[in-house]
TILO-410308 format. One record per atom (N, C-alpha, C): z, x, y. Coordinates in steps of 0.2 Angstrom, whole numbers, plus 2048, in hexadecimal, padded with zeros to 3 digits. Each point is the difference from the previous one (the first is absolute). Example, Ala and Ser with C-alpha at 12.3 -4.5 7.8 and 13.67 -1.06 7.14 Angstrom:
<<827,842,7E4>>
<<800,7FC,806>>
<<800,804,806>>
<<7FC,7FE,805>>
<<801,804,806>>
<<803,7FC,805>>
***
This chain:
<<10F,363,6BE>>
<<802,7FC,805>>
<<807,801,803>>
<<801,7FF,806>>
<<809,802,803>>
<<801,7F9,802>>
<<804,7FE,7FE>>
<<805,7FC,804>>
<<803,7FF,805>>
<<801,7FD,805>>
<<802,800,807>>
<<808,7FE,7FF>>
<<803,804,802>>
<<809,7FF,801>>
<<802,7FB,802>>
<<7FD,7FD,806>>
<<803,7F9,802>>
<<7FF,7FB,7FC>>
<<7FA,7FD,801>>
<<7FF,7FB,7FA>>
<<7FF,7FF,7FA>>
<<7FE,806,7FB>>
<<7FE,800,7FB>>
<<7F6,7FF,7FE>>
<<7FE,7FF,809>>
<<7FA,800,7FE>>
<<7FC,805,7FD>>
<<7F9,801,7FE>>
<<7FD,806,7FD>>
<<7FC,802,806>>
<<801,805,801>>
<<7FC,807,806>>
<<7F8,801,7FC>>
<<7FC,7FD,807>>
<<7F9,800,7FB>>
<<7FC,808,802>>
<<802,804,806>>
<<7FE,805,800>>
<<806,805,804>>
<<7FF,804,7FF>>
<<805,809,801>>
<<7FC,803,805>>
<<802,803,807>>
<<7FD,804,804>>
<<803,806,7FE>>
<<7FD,806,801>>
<<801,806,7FF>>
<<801,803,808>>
<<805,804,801>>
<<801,803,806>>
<<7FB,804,802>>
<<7FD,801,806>>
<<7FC,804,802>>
<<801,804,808>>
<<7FE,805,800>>
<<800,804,807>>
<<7F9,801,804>>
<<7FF,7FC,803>>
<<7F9,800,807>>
<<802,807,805>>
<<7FB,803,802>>
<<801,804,806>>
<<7F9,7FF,804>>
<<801,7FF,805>>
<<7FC,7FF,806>>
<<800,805,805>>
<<7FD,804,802>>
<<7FE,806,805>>
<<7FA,7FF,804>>
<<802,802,808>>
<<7FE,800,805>>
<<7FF,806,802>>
<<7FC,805,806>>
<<801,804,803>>
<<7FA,801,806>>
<<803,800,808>>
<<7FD,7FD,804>>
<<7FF,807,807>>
<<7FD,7FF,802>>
<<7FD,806,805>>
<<7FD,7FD,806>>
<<802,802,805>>
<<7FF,7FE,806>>
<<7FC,805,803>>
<<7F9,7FF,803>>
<<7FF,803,806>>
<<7FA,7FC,807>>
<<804,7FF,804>>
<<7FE,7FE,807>>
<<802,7F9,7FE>>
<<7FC,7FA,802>>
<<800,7FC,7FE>>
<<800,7FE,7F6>>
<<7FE,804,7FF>>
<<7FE,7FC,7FB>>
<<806,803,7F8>>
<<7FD,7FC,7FB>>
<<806,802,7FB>>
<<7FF,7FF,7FA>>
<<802,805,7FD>>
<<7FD,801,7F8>>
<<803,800,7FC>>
<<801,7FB,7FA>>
<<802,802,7FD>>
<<7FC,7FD,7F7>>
<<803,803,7FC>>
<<7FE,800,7F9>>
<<808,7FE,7FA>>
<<7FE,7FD,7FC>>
<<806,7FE,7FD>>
<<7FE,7FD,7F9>>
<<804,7FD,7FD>>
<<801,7FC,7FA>>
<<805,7FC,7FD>>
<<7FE,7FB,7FC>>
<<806,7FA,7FE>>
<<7FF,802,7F9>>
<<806,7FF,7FD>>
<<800,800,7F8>>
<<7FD,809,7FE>>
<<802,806,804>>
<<7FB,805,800>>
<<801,804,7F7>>
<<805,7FD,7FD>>
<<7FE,804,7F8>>
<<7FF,7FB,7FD>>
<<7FB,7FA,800>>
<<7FF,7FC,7FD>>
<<802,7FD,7FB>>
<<808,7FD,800>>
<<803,7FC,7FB>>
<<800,7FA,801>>
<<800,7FD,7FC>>
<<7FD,7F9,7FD>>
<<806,7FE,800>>
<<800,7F7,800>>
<<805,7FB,7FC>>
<<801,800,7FB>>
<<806,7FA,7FB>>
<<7FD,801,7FA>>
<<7FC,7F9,7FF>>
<<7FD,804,7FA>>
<<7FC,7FC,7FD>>
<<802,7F9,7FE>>
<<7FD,7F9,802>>
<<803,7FB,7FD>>
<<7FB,7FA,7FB>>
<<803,7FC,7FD>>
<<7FA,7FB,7FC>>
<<7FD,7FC,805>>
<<7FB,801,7FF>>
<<7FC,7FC,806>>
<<802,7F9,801>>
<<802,7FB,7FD>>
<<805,7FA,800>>
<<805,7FF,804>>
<<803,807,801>>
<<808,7FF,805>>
<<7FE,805,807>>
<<7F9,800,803>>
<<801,801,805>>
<<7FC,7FA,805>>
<<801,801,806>>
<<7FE,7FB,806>>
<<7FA,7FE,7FF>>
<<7FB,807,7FF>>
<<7F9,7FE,7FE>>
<<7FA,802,7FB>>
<<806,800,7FC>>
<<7FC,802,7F7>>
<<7FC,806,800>>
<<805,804,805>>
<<7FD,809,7FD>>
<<805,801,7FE>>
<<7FE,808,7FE>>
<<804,806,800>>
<<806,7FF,801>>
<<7FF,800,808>>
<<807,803,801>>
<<802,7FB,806>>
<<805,7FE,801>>
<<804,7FD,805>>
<<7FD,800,805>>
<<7FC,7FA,807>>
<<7FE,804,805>>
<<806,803,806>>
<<804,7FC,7FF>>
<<806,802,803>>
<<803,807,800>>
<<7FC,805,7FB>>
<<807,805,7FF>>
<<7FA,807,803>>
<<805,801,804>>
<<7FC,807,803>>
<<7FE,805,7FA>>
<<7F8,803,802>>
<<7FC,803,7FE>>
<<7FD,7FF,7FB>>
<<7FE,7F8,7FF>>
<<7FE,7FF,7FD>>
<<7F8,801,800>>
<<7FE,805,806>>
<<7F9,801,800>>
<<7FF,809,7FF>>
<<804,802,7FD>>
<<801,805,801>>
<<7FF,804,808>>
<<7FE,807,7FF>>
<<802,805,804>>
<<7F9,7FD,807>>
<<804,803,805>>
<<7FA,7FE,808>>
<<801,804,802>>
<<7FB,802,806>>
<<801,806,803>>
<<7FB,7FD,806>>
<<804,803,808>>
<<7FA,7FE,804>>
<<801,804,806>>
<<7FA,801,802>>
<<800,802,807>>
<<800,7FC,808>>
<<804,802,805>>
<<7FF,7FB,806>>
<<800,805,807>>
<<7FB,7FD,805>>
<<7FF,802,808>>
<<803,7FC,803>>
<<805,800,803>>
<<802,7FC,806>>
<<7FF,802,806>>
<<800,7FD,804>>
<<800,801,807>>
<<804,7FD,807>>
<<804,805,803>>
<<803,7FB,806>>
<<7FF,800,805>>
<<801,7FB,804>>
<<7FD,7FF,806>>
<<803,7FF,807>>
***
């Protein structure tokens, strides 16, 4: 358990530092527009916490980015 400095209360969970990277890459031809990309693209995780101290009794915080791991997607736009 850690203690909290200002008041003395007990810290019921520790985050561990994490790095997300998010990539984009997009192509235009005539109208229209192409592109492929990804969120969370090396798939690192939260941490792990007691099911008990988070919002809705999973895992992992829903709060904390990449908590679904890695996504990848592709998109067609169009302008007019």
């Amino acid at each position: 358990m850690l203690t909290n400095i200002v008041d003395d209360t007990t810290l019921t969970s520790l985050l561990s530092a994490n790095t997300y990277t998010f990539f984009s890459l997009s192509y235009e031809i005539s109208k229209f527009i192409f592109t492929l990309g990804g969120n969370n693209i090396f798939n690192t995780y939260t941490t792990p916490q007691f099911d008990g101290w988070t919002d809705q009794g999973s895992l992992m915080d829903s709060v904390q980015m990449g908590s679904d791991g890695a996504y990848f997607f592709g998109r067609i736009s169009f302008k007019l």
